[in-house]
N, C-alpha and C positions, 0 to 999 in steps of 0.2 A: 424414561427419565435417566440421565446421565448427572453423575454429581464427581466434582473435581473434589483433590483430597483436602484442600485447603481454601480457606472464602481469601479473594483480593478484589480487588476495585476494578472494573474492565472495561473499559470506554471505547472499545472499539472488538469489533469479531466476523470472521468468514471462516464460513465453513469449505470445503471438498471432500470428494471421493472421491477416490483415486484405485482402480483394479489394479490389485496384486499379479490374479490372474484369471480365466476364465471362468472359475465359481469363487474366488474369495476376491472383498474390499473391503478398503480402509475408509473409515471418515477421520479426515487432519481437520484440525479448528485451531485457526490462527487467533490470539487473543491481543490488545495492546493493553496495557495497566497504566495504573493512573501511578504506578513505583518505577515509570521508566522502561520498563521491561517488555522482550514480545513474549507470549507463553506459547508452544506448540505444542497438541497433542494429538496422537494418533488411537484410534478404535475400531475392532473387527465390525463392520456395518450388520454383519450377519447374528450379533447379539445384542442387537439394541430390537427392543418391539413395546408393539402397546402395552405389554404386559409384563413388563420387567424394568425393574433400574439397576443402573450398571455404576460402578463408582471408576473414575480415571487413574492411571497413574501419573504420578508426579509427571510434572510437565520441563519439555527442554524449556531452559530461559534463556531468550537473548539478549545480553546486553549492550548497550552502546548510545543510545537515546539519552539523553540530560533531561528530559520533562514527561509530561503526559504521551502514553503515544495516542494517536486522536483516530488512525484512518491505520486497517490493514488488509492486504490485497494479494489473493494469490495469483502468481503468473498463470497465463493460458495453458500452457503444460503441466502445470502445478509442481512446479520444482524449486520457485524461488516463492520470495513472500516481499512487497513492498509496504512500507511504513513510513508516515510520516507524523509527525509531531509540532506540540508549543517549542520545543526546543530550535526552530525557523529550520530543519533540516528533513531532506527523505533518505532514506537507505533502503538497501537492497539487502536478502539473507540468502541463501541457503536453505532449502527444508531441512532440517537435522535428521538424519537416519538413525543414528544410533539409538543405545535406550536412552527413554524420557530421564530426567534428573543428571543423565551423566556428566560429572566436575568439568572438563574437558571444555565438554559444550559449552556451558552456562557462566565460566566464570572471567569470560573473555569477551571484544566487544568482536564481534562473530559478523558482523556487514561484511559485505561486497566491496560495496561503496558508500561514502556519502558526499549529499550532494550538499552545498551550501549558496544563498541565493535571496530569499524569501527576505524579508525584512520585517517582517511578523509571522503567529503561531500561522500553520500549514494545516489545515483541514481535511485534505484530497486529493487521493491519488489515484489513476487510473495507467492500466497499462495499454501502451500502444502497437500497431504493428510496427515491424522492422523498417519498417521501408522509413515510416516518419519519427524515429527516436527509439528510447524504452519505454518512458515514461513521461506523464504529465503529472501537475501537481496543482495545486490551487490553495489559497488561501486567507489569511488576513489583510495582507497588505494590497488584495484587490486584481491581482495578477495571475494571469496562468502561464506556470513555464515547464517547457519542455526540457527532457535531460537524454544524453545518448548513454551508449551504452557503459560508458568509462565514469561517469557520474559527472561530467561537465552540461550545463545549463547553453543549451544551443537558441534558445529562443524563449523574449518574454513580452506576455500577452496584456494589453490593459486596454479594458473598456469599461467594464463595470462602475457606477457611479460608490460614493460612500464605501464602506469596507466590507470587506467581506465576501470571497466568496467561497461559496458550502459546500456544491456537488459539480461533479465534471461527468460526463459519459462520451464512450469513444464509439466510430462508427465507421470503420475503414477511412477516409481520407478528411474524416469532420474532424471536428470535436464540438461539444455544448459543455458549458457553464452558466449552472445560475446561482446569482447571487442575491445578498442582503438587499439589493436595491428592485427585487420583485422580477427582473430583466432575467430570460435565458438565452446567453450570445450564441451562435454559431461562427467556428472557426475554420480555415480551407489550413490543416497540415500543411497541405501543398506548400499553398503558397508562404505560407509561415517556415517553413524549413529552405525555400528558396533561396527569401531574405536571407537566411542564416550565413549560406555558404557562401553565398555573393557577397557577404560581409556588412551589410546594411544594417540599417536601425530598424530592431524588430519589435521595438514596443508600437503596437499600433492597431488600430482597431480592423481585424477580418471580417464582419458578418453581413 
């Protein structure tokens, strides 16, 4: 059992491990809170067991989000952390190295980037290969859009009927969404990031 030093409201969490080095790891646990906030904390993996609880220390806070954050997601190398929220925006962090709580960190809005786009709250993010963006995002207003790596919105997705959509999963050159209306789309990156550059109209159905 692992117990954080303070109760908040969490509405979203992923965990990693990540090796320091050939016998020690970390477990990082990305948290979104319902106070705006990402929490990040890091734990020696080598002192958590069935048979012990461990209490955390105070957590880096990121701040920069204006709402709930809803979805958060560590990059494939586990070095950045993607978030999106009700606030209609996704941003990009940093894993925070230093120690947990420190002022520095915490009392600044600490993103990458943000991305603006969505015309309702944003549900879902997923990271992508390089080749087809950073990231995709999905959410209320029924649209899945793509972002590069500067936080510009390269491409946006609409099929799904009524609002809503929940979960995205990435697959080398796919992508799947399903949403509120029961449908899971299949999309061709490909050819979605083609449109882009050739300048076209990308709202449009791939599946």
């Amino acid at each position: 059992e692992i117990r954080a030093p303070t109760v908040t409201t969490l509405y979203a969490m992923e965990f990693l491990v990540d090796a320091v080095d050939a016998e020690r790891r970390l477990l990082w646990i990305a948290a979104g809170t319902a106070f705006k906030e990402l929490h990040v904390w890091s734990f020696p993996v080598e002192r958590v067991n069935d048979d012990s609880s461990a209490r955390l220390q105070e957590p880096s806070r990121l701040k920069g989000h204006l709402g709930v954050v809803c979805r958060a997601k560590w990059s494939p190398d586990g070095r950045r952390i993607a978030t999106v929220s009700d606030d209609r925006t996704v941003r990009l962090w940093e894993r925070p190295e230093g120690q947990a709580g420190d002022a520095d960190a915490t009392e600044k809005d600490a993103s990458l980037w943000v991305g603006w786009g969505h015309t309702g709250r944003v549900w879902d993010v997923v990271w992508l290969s390089k080749a087809f963006g950073e990231v995709a995002t999905a959410g209320e207003d029924r649209s899945v859009r793509i972002w590069d790596g500067a936080g510009r919105c390269i491409s946006a997705l609409v099929a799904h009927r009524g609002i809503s959509i929940w979960r995205l999963a990435s697959a080398g050159s796919f992508l799947f969404s399903g949403g509120n209306d029961g449908d899971v789309k299949q999309w061709s990156l490909e050819t979605a990031i083609s449109h882009a550059r050739a300048g076209e109209e990308s709202e449009q159905q791939l599946h």
